[in-house]
C-alpha atoms as one frame of an Amber mdcrd trajectory, in Angstrom:
protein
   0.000   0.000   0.000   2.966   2.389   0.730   4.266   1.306  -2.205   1.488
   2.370  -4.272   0.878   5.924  -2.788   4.780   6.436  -3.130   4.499   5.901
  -7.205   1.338   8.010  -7.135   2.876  10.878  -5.495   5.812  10.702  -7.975
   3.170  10.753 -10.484   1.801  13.628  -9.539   4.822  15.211  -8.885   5.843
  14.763 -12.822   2.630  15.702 -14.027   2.628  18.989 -11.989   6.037  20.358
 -14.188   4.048  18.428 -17.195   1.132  19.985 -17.071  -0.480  22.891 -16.223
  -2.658  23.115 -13.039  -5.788  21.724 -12.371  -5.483  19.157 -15.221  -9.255
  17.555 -15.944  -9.743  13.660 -16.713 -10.987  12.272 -19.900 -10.210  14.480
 -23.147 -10.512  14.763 -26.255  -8.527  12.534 -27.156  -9.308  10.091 -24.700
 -12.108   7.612 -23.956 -15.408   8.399 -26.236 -13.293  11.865 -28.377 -15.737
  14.225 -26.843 -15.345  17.838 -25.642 -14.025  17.718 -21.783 -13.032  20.548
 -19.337  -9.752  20.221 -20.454 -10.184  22.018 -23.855  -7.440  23.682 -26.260
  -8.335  27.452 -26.281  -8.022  30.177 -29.374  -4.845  30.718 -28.864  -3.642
  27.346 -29.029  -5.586  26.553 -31.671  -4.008  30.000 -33.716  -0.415  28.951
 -32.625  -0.218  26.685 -36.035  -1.557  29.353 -38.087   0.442  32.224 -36.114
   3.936  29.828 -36.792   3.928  29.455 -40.585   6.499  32.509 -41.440   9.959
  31.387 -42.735  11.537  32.072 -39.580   9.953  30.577 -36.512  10.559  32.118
 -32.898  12.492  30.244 -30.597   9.802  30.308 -28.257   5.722  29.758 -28.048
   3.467  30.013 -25.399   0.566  26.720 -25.239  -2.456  28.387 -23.962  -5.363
  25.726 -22.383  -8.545  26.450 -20.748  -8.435  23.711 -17.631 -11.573  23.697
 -15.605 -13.005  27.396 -16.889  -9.589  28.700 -16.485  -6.581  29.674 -18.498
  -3.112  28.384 -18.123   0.258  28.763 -20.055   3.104  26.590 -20.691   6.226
  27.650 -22.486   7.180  25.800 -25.206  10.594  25.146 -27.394  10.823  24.955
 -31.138  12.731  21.694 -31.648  13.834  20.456 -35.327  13.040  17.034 -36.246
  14.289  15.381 -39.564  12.813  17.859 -41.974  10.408  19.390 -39.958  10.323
  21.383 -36.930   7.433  22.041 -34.417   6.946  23.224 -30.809   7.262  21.331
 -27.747   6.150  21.871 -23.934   8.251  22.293 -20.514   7.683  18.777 -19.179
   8.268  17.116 -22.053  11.267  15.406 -24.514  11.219  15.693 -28.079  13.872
  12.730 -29.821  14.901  14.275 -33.206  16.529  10.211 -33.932  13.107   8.332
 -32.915  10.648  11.058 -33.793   9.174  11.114 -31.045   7.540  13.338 -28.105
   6.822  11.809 -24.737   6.501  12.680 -20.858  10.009  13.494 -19.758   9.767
  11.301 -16.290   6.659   8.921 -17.810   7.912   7.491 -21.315   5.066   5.810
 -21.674   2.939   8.630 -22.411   4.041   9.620 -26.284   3.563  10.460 -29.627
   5.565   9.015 -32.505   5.858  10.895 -35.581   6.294   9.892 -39.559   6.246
  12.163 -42.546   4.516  10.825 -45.165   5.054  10.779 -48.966   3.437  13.535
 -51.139   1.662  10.864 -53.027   0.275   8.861 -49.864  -3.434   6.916 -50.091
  -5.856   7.934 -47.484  -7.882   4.627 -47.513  -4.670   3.009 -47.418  -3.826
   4.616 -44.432  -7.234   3.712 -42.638  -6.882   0.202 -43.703  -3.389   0.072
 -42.125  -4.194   2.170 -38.828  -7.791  -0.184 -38.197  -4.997  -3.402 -38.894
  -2.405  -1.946 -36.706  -5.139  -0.683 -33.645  -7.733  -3.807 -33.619  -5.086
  -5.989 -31.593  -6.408  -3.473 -28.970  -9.876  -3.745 -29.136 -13.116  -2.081
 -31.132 -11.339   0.634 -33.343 -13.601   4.002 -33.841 -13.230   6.999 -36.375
 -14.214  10.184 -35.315 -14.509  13.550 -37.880 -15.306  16.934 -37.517 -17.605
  18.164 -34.761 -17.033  14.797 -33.451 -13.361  16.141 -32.377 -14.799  19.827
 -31.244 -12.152  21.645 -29.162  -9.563  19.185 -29.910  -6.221  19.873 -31.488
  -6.879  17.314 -34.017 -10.322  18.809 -35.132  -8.624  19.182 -38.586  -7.215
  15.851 -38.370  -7.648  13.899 -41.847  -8.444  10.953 -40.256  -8.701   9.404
 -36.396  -8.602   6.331 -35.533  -8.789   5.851 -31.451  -9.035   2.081 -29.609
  -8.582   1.482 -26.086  -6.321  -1.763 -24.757  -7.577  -3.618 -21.643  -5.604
  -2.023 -19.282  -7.327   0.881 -20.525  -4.482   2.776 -22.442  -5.513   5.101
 -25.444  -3.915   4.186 -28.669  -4.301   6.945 -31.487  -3.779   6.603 -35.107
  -3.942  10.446 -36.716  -3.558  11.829 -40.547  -2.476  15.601 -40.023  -1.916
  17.998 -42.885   0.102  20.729 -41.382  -0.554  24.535 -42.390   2.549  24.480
 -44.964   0.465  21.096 -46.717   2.906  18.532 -45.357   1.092  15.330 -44.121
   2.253  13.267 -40.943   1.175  10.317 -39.105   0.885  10.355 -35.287   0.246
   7.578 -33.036  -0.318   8.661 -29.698  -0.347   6.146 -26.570  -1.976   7.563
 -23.696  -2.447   5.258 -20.125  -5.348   5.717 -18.161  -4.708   8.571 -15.170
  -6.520  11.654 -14.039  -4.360  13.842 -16.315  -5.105  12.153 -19.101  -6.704
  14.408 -20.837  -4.625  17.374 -20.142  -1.705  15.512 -21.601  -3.151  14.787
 -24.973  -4.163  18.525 -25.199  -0.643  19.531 -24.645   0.582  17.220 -27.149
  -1.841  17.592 -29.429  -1.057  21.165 -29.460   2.553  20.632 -29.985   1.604
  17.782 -32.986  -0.375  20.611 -34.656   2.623  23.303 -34.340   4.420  20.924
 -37.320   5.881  22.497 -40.214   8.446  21.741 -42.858  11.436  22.630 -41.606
């Protein structure tokens, strides 16, 4: 029992530098897709748009409505292999696995692959419902369906949830610059789930050719 509230207190600890205060459960990109208390606000949802000049600043600020109230977390453009985007305090960004995850918790991440000007949409859903259903029921959401989330512009989503309830993500993104990328997102179950995936989603949606 010690045991257990020692981890969760580390937890917490992590999260807290992670993530801003007051992080809600469930979001967006979590359990059912739907709008949750953690939502992205305008300016995170501008910072794509705001970032597409030839020379990006150094620096961006993620801004994220948590519970009815505003918080900001300072984030660091990083350059990836042919593409750079911005990424949060809290987390690490590997340029040589192309990847973003939870500094102290690995496990929550995003991977990243650039695909080919010429790539197949319904290919890509054919692979992403092969590659999730090993997890359970795979379901696409569109749209409305992803209001508030980073991803609402997402080409396609494909979300399934394992039995130890971790969120696995399969996303098309077509960045503001027309680039396309894959992301597959892993998110475990925890009470700051859904703050996470908003602060990553935000940083997956910063991408640009470099």
């Amino acid at each position: 029992m010690r045991k257990s509230l020692t981890r969760m207190a580390a937890l917490t600890a992590a999260f807290a530098l992670a993530l801003p205060l007051g992080a809600s459960g469930n979001g967006p990109l979590t359990g059912h897709a739907q709008a949750a208390e953690a939502s992205v606000s305008t300016a995170a949802k501008t910072l794509a748009a705001s970032s597409t000049s030839t020379v990006r600043p150094a620096t961006q600020n993620f801004s994220v409505m948590v519970k009815g109230k505003e918080t900001k977390r300072k984030a660091t453009l990083q350059q990836g292999k042919g593409y750079s985007l911005y990424v949060a305090a809290g987390y690490t960004f590997s340029a040589a696995k192309n990847k973003i995850y939870l500094t102290q918790y690995p496990s929550y991440q995003a991977k990243i692959e650039k695909l080919p000007a010429g790539y197949k949409l319904e290919t890509l859903r054919k692979q992403g419902k092969a590659e999730l259903k090993k997890y359970g029921e795979v379901r696409s959401y569109i749209g409305d369906q992803l209001y508030e989330s980073p991803m609402y512009n997402a080409k396609l989503f494909l979300q399934t949830s394992s039995k130890n309830n971790t969120t696995h993500n399969y996303i098309v993104w077509t960045s503001k610059t027309g680039e396309s990328y894959l992301f597959r997102v892993t998110v475990p179950e925890s009470e700051f789930a859904g703050t996470f995936t908003t602060i990553i989603g935000t940083s997956l949606t910063s991408i640009l050719a470099k």
